[in-house]
PLY file of the C-alpha trace (Angstrom):
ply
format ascii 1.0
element vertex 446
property float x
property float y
property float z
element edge 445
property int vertex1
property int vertex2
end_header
129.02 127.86 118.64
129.53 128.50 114.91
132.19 127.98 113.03
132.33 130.17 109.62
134.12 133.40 110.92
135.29 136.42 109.28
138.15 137.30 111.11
140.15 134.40 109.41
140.37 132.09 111.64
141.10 128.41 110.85
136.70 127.78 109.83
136.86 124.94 112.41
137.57 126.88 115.55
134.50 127.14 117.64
133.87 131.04 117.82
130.62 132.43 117.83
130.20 135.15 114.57
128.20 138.23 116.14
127.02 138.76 112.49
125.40 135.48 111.79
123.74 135.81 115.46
122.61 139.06 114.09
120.88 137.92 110.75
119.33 135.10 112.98
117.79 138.23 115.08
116.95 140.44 111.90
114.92 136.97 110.14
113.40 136.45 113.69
111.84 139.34 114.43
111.01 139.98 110.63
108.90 136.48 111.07
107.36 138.05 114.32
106.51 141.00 112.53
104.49 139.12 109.80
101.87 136.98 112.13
101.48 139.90 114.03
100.67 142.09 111.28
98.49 139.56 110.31
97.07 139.04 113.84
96.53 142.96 114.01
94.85 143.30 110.72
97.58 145.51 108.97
98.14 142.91 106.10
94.82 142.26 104.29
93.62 138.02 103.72
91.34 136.86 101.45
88.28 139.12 101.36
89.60 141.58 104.04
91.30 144.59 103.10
94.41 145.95 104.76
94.30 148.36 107.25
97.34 150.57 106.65
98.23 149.63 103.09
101.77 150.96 103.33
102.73 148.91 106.46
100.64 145.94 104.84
102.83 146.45 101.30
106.19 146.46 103.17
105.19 143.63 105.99
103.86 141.43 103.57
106.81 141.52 101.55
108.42 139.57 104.33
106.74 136.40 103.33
108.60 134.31 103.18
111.59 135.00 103.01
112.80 135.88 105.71
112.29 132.20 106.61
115.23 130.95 104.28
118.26 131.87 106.18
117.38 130.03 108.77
118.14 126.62 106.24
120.65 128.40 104.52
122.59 128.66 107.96
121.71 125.02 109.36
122.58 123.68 105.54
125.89 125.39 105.35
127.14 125.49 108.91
126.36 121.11 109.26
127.63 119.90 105.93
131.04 121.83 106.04
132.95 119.14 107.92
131.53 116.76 105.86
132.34 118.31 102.62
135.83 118.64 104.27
135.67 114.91 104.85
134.70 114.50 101.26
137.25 117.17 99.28
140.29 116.86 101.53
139.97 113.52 103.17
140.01 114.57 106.35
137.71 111.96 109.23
134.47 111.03 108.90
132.23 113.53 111.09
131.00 111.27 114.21
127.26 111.13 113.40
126.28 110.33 116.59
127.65 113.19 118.43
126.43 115.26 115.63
123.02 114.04 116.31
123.24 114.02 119.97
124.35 117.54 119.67
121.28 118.84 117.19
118.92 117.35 119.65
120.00 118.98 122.44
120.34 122.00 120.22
116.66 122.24 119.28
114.63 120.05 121.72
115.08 121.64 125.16
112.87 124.86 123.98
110.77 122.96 121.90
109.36 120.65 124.58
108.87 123.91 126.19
107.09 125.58 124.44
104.85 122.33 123.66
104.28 121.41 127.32
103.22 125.20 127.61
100.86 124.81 124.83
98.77 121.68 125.29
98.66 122.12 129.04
97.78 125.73 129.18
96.57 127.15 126.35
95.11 124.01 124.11
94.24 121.66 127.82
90.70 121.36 126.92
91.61 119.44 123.66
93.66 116.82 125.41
91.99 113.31 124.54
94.79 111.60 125.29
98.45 110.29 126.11
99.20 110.84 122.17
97.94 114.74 121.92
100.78 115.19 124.27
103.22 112.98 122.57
102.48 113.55 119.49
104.55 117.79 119.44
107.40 116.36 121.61
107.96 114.05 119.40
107.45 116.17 116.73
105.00 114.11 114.68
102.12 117.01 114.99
102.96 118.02 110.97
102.65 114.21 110.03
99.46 113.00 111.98
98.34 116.33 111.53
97.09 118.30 114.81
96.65 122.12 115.10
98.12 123.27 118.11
97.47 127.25 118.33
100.61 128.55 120.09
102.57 126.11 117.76
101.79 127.86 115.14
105.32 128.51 113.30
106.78 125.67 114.86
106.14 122.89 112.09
110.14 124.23 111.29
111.66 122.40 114.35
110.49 119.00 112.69
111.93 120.49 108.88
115.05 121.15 110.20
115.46 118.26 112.55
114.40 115.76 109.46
117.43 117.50 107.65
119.76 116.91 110.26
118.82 113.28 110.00
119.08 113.27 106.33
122.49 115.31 106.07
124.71 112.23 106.87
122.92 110.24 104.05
123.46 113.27 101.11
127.08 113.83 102.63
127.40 109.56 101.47
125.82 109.78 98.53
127.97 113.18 97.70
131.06 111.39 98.79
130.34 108.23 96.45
129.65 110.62 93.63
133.26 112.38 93.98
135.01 109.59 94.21
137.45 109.04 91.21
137.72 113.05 90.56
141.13 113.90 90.28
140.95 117.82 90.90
139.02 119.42 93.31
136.94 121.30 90.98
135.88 117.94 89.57
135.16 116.77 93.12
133.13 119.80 93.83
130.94 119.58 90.13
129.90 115.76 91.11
128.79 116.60 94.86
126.64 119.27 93.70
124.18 117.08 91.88
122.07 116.10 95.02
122.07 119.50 96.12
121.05 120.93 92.75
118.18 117.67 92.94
117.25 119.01 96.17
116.69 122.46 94.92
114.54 121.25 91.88
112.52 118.50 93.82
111.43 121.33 96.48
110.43 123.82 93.75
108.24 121.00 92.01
106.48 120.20 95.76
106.15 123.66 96.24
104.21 124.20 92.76
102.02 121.05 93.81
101.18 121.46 97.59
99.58 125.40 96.08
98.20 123.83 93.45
94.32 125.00 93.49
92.66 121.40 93.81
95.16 121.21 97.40
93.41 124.25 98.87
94.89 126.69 101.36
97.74 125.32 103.83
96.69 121.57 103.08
98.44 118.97 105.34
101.30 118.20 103.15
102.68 122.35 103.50
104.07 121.48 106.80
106.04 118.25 105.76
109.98 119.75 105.20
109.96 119.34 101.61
109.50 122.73 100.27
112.38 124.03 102.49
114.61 121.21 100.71
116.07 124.36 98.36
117.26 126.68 101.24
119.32 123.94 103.12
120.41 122.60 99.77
121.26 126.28 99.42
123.28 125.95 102.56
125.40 122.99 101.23
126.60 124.21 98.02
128.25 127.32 100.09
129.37 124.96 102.76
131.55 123.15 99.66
132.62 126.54 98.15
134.45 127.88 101.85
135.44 124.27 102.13
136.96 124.33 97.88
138.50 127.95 98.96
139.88 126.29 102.22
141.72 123.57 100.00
143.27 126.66 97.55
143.21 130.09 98.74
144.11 131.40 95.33
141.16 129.42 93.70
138.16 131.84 94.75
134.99 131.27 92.58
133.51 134.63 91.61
130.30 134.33 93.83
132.56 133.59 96.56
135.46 136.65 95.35
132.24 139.52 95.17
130.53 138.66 98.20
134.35 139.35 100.30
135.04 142.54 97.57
131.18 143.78 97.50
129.19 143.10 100.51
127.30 145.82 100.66
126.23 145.17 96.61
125.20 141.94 97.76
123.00 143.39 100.55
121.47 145.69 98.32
120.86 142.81 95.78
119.05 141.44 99.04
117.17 144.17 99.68
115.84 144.88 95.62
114.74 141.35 96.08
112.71 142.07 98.95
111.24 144.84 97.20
110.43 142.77 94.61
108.28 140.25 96.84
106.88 143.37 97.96
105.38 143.44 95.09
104.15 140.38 95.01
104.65 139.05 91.18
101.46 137.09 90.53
99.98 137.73 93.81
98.19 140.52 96.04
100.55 143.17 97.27
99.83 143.67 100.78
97.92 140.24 101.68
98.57 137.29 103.29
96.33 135.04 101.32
97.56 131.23 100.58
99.51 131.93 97.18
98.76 130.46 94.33
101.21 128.18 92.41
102.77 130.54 90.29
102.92 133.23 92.60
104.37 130.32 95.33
106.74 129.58 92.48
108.32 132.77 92.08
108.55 133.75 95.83
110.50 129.96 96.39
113.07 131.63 93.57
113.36 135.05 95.78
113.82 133.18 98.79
116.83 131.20 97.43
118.32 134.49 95.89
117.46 136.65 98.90
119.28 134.09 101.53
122.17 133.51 99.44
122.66 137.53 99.46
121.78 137.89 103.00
123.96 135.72 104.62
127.02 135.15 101.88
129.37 138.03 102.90
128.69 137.56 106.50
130.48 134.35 106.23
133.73 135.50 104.14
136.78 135.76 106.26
138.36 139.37 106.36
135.47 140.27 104.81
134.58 144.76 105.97
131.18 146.59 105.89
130.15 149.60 108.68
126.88 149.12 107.45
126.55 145.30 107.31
128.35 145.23 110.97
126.10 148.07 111.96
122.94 146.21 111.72
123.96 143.20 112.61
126.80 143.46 115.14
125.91 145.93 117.57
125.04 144.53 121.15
121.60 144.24 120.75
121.64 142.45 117.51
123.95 140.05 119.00
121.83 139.31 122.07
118.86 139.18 120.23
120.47 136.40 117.71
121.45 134.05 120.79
117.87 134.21 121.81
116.35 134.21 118.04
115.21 130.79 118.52
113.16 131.57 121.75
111.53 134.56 119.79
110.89 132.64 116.83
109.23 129.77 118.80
107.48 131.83 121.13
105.94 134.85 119.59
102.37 132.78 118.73
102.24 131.76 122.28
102.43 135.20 123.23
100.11 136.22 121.39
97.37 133.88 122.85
98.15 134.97 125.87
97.92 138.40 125.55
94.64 138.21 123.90
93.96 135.82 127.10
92.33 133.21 124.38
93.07 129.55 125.37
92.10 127.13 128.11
93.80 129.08 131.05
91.46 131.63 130.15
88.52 129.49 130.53
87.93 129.46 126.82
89.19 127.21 123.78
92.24 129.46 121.78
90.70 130.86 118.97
91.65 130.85 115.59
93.83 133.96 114.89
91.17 134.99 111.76
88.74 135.46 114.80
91.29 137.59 116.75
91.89 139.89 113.77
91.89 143.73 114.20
90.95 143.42 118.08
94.47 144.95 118.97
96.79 147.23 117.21
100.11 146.22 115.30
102.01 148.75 117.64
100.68 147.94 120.84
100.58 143.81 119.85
104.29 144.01 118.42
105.34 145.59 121.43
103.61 143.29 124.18
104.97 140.10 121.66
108.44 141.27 121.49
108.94 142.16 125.00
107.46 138.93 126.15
109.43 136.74 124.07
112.28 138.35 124.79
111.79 137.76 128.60
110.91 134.18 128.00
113.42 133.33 125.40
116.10 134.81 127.66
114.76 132.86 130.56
114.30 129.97 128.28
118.00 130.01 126.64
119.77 130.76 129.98
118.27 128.37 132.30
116.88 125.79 130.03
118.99 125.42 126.30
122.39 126.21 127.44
123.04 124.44 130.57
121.34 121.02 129.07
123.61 121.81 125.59
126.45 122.42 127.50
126.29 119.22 129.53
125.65 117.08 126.71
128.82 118.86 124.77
131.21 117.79 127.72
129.91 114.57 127.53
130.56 114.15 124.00
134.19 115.57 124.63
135.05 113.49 127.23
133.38 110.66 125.54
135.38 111.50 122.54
138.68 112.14 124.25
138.25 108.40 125.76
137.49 106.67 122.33
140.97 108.55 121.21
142.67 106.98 123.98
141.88 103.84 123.38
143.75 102.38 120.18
142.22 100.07 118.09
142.92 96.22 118.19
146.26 95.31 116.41
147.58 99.11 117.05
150.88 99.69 118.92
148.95 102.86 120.71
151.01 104.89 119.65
148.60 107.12 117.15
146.30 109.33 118.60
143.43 108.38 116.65
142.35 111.58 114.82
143.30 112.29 111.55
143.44 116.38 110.49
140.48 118.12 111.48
138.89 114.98 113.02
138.75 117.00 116.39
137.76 120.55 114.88
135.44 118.93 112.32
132.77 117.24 115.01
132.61 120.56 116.44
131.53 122.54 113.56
127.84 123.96 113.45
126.90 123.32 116.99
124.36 126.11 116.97
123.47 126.72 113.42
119.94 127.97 114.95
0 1
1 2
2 3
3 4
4 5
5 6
6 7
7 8
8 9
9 10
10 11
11 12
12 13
13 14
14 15
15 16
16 17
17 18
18 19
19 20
20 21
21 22
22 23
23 24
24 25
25 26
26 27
27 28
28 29
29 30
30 31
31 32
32 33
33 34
34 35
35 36
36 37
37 38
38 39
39 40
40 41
41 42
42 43
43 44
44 45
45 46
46 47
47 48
48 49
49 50
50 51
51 52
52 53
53 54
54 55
55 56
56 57
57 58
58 59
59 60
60 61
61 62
62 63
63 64
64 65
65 66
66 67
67 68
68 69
69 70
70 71
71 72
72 73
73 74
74 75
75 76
76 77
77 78
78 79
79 80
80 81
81 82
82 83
83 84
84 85
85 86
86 87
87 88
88 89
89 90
90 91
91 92
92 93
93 94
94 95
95 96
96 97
97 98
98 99
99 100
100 101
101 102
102 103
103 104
104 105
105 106
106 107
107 108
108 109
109 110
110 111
111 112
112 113
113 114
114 115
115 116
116 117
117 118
118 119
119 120
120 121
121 122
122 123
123 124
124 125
125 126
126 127
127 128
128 129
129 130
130 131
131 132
132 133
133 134
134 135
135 136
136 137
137 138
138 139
139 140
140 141
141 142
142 143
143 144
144 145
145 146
146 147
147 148
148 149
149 150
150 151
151 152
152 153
153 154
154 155
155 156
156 157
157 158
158 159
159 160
160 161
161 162
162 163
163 164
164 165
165 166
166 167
167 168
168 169
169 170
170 171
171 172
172 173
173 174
174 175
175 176
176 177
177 178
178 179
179 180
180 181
181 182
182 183
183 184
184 185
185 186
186 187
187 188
188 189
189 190
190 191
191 192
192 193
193 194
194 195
195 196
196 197
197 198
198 199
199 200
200 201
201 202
202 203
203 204
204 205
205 206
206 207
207 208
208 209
209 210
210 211
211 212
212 213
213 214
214 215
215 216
216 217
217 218
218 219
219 220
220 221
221 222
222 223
223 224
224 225
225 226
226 227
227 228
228 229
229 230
230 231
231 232
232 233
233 234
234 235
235 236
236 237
237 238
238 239
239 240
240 241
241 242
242 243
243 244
244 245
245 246
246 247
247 248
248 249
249 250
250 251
251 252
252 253
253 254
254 255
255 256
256 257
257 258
258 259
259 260
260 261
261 262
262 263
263 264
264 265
265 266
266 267
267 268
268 269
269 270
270 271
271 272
272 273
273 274
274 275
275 276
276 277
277 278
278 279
279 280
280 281
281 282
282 283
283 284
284 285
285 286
286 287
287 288
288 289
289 290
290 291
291 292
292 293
293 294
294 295
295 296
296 297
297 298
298 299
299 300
300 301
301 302
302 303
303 304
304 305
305 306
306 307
307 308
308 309
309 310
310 311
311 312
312 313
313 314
314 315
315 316
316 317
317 318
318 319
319 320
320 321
321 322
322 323
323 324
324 325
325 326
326 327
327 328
328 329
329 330
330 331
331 332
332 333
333 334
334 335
335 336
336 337
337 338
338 339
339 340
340 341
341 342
342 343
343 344
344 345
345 346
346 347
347 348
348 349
349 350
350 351
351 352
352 353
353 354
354 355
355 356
356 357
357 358
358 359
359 360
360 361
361 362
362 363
363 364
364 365
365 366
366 367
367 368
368 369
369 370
370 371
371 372
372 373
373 374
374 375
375 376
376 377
377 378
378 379
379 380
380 381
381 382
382 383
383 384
384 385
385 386
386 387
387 388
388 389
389 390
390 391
391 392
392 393
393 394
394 395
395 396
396 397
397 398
398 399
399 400
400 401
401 402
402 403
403 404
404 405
405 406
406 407
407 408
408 409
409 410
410 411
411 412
412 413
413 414
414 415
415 416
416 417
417 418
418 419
419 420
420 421
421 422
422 423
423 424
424 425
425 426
426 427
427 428
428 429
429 430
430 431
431 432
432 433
433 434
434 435
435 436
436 437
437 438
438 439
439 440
440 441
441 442
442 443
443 444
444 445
């Protein structure tokens, strides 16, 4: 469940927010609707030209990012209790619940989708225990290994990395802060990792496109380059966390996105436009972007998920048209299942163009595939598969595991409370404000 509500609820009440479930649909399917555009030979790469150029221009665009809010999201949700920890000294998050609870969060569908991968689409490659082991245990980006039906997986290991690191940057941020006597101060000195973050991922991102690297060399898939977005994430987590503390203290990014939210979502969508464009690059193509070009679309991303996602997370925040889009029924449905389409839609793929070892026949590489079906019929036969198995997938897979694992954090939890610790009379109950609430927060920030 997520936390950051607009109704104005207290932000550490699990409630689930219909329109970040909704923006988790819209980036989803946007994703989907790249690789298959790509697949179906609408967006031109390298030396072959686009086949629509208008779909390819506005498709294209989409690259990449529509990938950011996904780290924005996972960033902001997961830091906020411990920037509450940090700015109003409420308990230290319980990192291994936290942990426990990410895992169980991302792996279920991911071993999934793996085991359906090597076994029937990529079974013919299998040399060994270790091509097995090596997705589960999500190592594949590392000891590199090309798994088609993976394809857009190499995230699962980005984000999961982060979740590890978060407890370490919530220490260091901590240390930093201490001695601050105002908030403000507090909030200045926490932001310097972040801001590191953000400028260490935009100097990997100018090397790993660098021309000597060559297109999508092994280091792309290591979770540096997404640093920014869930760095991104953090610094908002500390503003609704700083606005928490003093209602009356609103910073102006954090004032305009609750008085304008549909200016904000129409700075979001000029920025898309502008990536449509393609500033140093091809309009229209998929082709491995050079570093300037890579440069300048890290920058939109970072702009486009901060507009995207900021006044969905505002309390009391109003917009027909922002609800609209991402509030109805469908949207909502299609955001609880957004991880099952993101992970999914390359599978499907395969398997509707029958290519892979079920088939009698090695997968074969998507370049080869180009053209052979078109974007409408492809989109539609990948969206209404992954829906089926992402539904499947999220209702008898990913929620009953996640829900037994969170009541046996609780009860493990309420049994640690009990107990008091040596030297205590008992009569405390062991959790300081927000200790309970604060464990809780970001339990599905995918």
């Amino acid at each position: 469940m997520v936390t950051a509500n607009r109704s104005g609820a207290p932000a550490h009440v699990r409630k689930r927010v219909p329109g970040l479930d909704g923006v988790r649909a819209l980036c989803a399917l946007a994703v989907t609707a790249v690789h298959v555009s790509f697949t179906a030979g609408v967006m031109g790469a390298y030396a072959d030209t686009p086949s629509n150029d208008v779909g390819a221009f506005f498709l294209a665009g989409m690259r990449p990012i529509f990938l950011g809010p996904f780290f924005v999201l996972s960033g902001m949700l997961l830091y906020r209790p411990f920037a509450r920890w940090t700015l109003t000294g409420s308990k230290w998050p319980a990192v291994g619940p936290f942990l426990v609870k990410r895992l169980a969060r991302l792996w279920p569908a991911y071993i999934l989708l793996s085991l359906t991968c090597v076994f029937l689409l990529n079974y013919d490659s299998i040399d060994g225990p270790w091509y097995v082991l090596r997705p589960i245990l999500m190592l594949q980006v590392y000891d590199y290994t090309w798994i088609p039906g993976m394809d857009p997986a190499w995230t699962v290991p980005a984000e999961m990395q982060y979740y590890l690191a978060l407890p370490v940057f919530a220490l260091v941020m901590h240390w930093l802060a201490r001695g601050a006597r105002t908030v403000r101060a507090k909030v200045r000195r926490m932001l310097i990792p972040p801001a590191a973050l953000v400028v260490f991922s935009a100097c990997w991102t100018y090397y790993i496109h660098r021309p000597v690297m060559g297109p999508f060399p092994q280091e792309y898939w290591w979770p540096l380059a997404v640093g920014g977005a869930f760095a991104l994430g953090m610094w908002m987590a500390i503003m609704h966390v700083q606005v928490e503390i003093d209602p009356d203290d609103k910073p102006f990014l954090y004032r305009l996105a609750g008085k304008r939210p549909n200016l904000l979502w129409l700075g979001a969508l000029a920025v898309y436009l502008v990536n449509c464009l393609q500033p140093f690059g091809k309009p229209g193509y998929g082709d491995y972007e050079a570093s300037d070009t890579a440069l300048v679309q890290y920058g939109l991303l970072l702009v486009f998920s901060y507009l995207l996602v900021m006044p969905l997370t505002v309390p009391g925040t109003k917009s027909r048209v922002i609800d609209a889009i991402v509030s109805n029924p469908v949207s909502r449905y299609l955001g609880r299942i957004s991880y099952g389409i993101y992970l999914w839609h390359f599978a499907v793929m395969y398997f509707y163009f029958k290519s892979g070892s079920i088939f009698g026949e090695p997968p074969a590489l998507m370049n080869v595939l180009r053209g052979q079906i078109g974007f409408v019929e492809l989109m539609s036969a990948v969206f209404i598969g992954t829906v089926i198995i992402s539904s499947i997938s999220h209702f008898l897979v990913e929620q009953p595991i996640l829900k037994a694992v969170h009541r046996w954090v609780d009860r493990k939890e309420r049994a640690d409370r009990q107990v008091p610790p040596q030297g205590d009379s008992g009569t405390g109950s062991g959790s300081a404000p927000g200790g309970d609430g604060v464990v809780r927060e970001g339990v599905a920030a995918r």
